[in-house]
C-alpha positions, -999 to 999 in steps of 0.1 A, spaced: 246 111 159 217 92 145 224 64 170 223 86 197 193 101 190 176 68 185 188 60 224 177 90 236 147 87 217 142 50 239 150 66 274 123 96 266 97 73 254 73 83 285 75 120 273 68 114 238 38 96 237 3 117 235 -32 108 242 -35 77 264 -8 60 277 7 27 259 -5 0 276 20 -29 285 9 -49 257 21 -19 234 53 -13 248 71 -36 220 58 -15 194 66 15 204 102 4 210 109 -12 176 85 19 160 113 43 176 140 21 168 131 19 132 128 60 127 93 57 131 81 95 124 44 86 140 29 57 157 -8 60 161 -29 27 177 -69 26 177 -83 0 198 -123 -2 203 -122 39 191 -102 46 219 -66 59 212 -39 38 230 -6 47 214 0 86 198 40 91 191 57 117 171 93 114 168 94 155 176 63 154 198 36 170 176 23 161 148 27 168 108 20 163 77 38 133 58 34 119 23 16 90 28 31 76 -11 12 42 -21 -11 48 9 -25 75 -14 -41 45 -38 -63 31 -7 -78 68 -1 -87 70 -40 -101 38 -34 -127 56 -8 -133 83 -33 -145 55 -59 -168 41 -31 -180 74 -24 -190 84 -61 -208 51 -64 -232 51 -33 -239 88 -41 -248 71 -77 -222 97 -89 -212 60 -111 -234 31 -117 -210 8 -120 -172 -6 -119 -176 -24 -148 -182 11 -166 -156 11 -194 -127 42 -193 -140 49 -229 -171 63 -213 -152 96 -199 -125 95 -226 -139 85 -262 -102 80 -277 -102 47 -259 -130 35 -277 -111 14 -301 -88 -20 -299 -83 -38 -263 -86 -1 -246 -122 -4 -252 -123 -36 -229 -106 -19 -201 -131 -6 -171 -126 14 -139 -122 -18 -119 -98 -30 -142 -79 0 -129 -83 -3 -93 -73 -46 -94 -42 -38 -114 -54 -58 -144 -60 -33 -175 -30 -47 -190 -16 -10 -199 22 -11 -205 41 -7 -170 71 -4 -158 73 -10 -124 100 14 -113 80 46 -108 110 67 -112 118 54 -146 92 71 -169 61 84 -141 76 106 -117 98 121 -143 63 128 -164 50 159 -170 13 145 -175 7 114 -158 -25 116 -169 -16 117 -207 8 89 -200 -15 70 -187 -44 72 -210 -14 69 -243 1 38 -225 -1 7 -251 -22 -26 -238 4 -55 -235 -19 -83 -217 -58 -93 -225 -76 -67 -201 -90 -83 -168 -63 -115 -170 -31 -106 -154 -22 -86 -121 3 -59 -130 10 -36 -99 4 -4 -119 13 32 -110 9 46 -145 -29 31 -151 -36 45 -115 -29 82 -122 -58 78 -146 -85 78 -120 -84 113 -107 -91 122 -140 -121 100 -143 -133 118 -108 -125 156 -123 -147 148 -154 -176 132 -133 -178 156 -107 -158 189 -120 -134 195 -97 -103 173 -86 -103 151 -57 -82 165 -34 -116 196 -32 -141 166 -38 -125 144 -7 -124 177 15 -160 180 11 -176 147 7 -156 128 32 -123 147 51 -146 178 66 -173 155 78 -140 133 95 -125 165 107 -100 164 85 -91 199 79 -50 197 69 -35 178 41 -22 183 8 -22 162 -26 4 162 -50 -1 174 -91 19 170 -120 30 202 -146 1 195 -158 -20 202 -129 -33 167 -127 -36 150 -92 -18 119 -88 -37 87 -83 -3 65 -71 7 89 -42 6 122 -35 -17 124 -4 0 142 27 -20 136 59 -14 138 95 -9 103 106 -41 109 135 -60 117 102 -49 89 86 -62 68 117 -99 84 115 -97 69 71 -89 34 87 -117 39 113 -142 49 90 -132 17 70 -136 -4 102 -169 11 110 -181 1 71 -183 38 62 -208 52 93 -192 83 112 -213 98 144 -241 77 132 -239 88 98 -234 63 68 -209 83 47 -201 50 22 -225 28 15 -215 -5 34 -215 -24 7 -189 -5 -10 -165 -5 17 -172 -46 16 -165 -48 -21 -131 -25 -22 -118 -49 7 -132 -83 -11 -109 -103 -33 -107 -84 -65 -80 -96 -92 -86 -132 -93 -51 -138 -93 -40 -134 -61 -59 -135 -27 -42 -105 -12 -55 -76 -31 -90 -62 -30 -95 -28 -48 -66 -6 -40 -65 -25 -8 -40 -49 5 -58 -81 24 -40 -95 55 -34 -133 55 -33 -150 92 -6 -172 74 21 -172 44 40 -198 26 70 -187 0 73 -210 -28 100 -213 -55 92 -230 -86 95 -240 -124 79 -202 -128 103 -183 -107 133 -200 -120 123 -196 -160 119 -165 -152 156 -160 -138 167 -175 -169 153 -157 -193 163 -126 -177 199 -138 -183 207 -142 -148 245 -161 -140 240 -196 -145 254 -208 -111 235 -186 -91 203 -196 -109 215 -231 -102 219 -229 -67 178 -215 -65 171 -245 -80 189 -269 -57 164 -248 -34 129 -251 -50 100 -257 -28 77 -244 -3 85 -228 29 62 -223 55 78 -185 65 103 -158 55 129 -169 85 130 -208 70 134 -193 31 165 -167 37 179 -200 60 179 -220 33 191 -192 8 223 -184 31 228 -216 29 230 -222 -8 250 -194 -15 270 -199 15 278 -166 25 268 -134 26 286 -115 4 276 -137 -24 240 -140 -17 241 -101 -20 256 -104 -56 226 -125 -66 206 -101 -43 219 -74 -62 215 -92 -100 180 -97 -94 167 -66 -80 187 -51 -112 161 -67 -129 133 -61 -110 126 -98 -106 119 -120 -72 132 -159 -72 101 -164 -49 60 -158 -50 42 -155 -17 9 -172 -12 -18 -166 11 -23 -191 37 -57 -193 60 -85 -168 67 -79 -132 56 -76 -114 91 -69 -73 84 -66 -59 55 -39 -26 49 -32 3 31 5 6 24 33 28 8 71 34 -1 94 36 30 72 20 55 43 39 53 12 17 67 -25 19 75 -36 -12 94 -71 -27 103 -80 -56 120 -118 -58 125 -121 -85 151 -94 -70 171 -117 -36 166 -81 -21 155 -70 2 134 -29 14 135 -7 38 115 34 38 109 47 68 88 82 79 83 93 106 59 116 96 33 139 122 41 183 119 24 189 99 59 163 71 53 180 35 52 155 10 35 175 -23 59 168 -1 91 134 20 84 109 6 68 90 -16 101 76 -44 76 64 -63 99 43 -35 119 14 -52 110 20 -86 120 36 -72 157 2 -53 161 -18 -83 157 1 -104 178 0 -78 206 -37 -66 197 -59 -79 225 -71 -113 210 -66 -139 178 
């Protein structure tokens, strides 16, 4: 049934997309969009909207997940150029004094935002966060495992401690401080933020937004915060969350992803250690190592992986091993000039902009029982709208 839909969905395509018609040039994307369960498809070229598709012709509400992290990263930029906070280097003991003692003393609001304040994590959301009934008291009781401000550490649980910072400096939570300090002056009058038992506002998701709405964030992003001639963000914020922020790793900013115009893969001493340790089969950690090296793209790596293993089934098993473990056998690196930076979540959920291209495009698809992760999640939405965006 879901095939057929998906076909039908292909031979309606004229009928289902609003605004502007798709131009040639966006054809492709709407076509792999539908064919990968794409919920909305939403393309902003020079302001103007090219490409508006809803999988049931109107729009809704969906739950935007890590996308979530980008918008509290605008809330931050807002509460600084309204000198709400003076700084990113203020230290988390300032709003709660239990932290004002060991390595927790060290670790600041930007520490936050970079992934680097070294708090215990577990990278699996659904193994200690999502089952929480305070995020926010997790958070703040989590021990510190690294040196604050050395080590990038993709962290959900540290990032559920920023709404709170917002609620104590501006009393009331975000979702009511976005609505009047940035969504109503964006006309952005329907969405919805998740809270824990608690009552606490998550800082690692939660955000449900019409994808259009969405589109006016990335917009406002690509503009460097002015709106109808109105600077709501100070530009230099906007800059600074989008600027390289943990110096570990070129592709992050603060709570933003950064767009390489090229990637190499690389497996090394590093990546197969850390297979060993982890107590992963001998011969399959073997074989990575008759593979170590750098590879100039993704098609080139899983060649040379297939070709290890030598079939399928029993790359899967190693697939399978690793992923147990929450481990990858390879690092990406960023290669060349940064050329868009993203906002990005669980499922496929993705806020592109690319500022010399004067785009800006949205993917969302609700993570509904029928979701299938090989089929649904578009990864490379970003990359197929810069190749077909109107120059490189």
């Amino acid at each position: 049934m879901k095939n057929l839909l998906t076909v039908l969905k292909l031979i309606l395509v004229p009928t289902l997309v609003l605004g502007q018609p798709s131009s040639s040039k966006y054809s492709q994307l709407l076509t792999l969009g539908i064919k990968a369960n794409s919920d909305a498809l939403v393309v902003l070229e020079d302001g103007e909207k090219m490409v508006e598709y809803y999988s049931d012709s109107k729009s809704k509400k969906i739950e935007s997940m890590s996308v979530t992290k980008s918008v509290v990263g605008l809330a931050f930029a807002k509460l600084l150029s309204d000198g709400k906070i003076d700084s990113l280097n203020t230290p988390v003991a300032h709003y709660y004094p239990e932290w004002r003692q060991g390595q927790k003393d060290k670790i600041t609001i930007r520490h936050l935002m970079s992934h680097t304040s070294g708090l215990q994590n577990v990278a699996n959301a659904n193994a200690e966060v999502n089952p929480a009934p305070d995020v926010l008291k997790l958070g703040l009781c989590a021990s510190v495992e690294d040196e604050p401000g050395t080590e990038f550490s993709y962290n959900n649980k540290a990032l559920n401690i920023l709404p709170g910072i917002l609620k104590k400096v501006v009393g009331k939570p975000i979702d009511k401080y976005l609505k009047a300090e940035l969504f109503n002056p964006l006309g952005i009058n329907d969405f919805s933020w998740g809270t824990d038992e608690a009552g606490n506002h998550y800082g690692m998701g939660g955000l449900g937004i019409h994808p259009r709405d969405l589109a006016k964030l990335g917009q406002l992003v690509l503009q460097k915060g002015s709106w109808d001639g109105k600077q709501l963000i100070d530009q230099e914020w906007i800059e600074k969350l989008l600027a390289q922020g943990p110096p570990e790793t070129r592709t992050y900013g603060l709570l933003w992803w950064r767009i390489p115009k090229g990637q190499k893969y690389i497996i090394g001493d590093q990546q197969i250690n850390e297979l060993k340790q982890a107590g992963i089969n001998k011969k399959m950690v073997a074989k990575v190592e008759n593979i170590k090296g750098t590879y100039s793209n993704l098609g080139s790596l899983q060649n040379a992986f297939m070709s290890e293993f030598g079939s399928k089934k029993q790359f899967m098993r190693f697939r399978k091993a690793i992923m147990a473990k929450e481990l990858s056998p390879y690092k990406k690196s960023m290669t060349g000039p940064t050329i868009g930076y993203k906002a990005s979540g669980d499922g496929g959920q993705y806020l592109v902009i690319f500022p010399k291209q004067d785009i800006v495009a949205v993917r969302m698809i609700e993570m509904t029982e029928n979701y299938n992760p090989k089929t649904d999640s578009f990864s490379n939405f970003a990359r197929m709208v810069y190749k077909l965006s109107k120059t490189h």
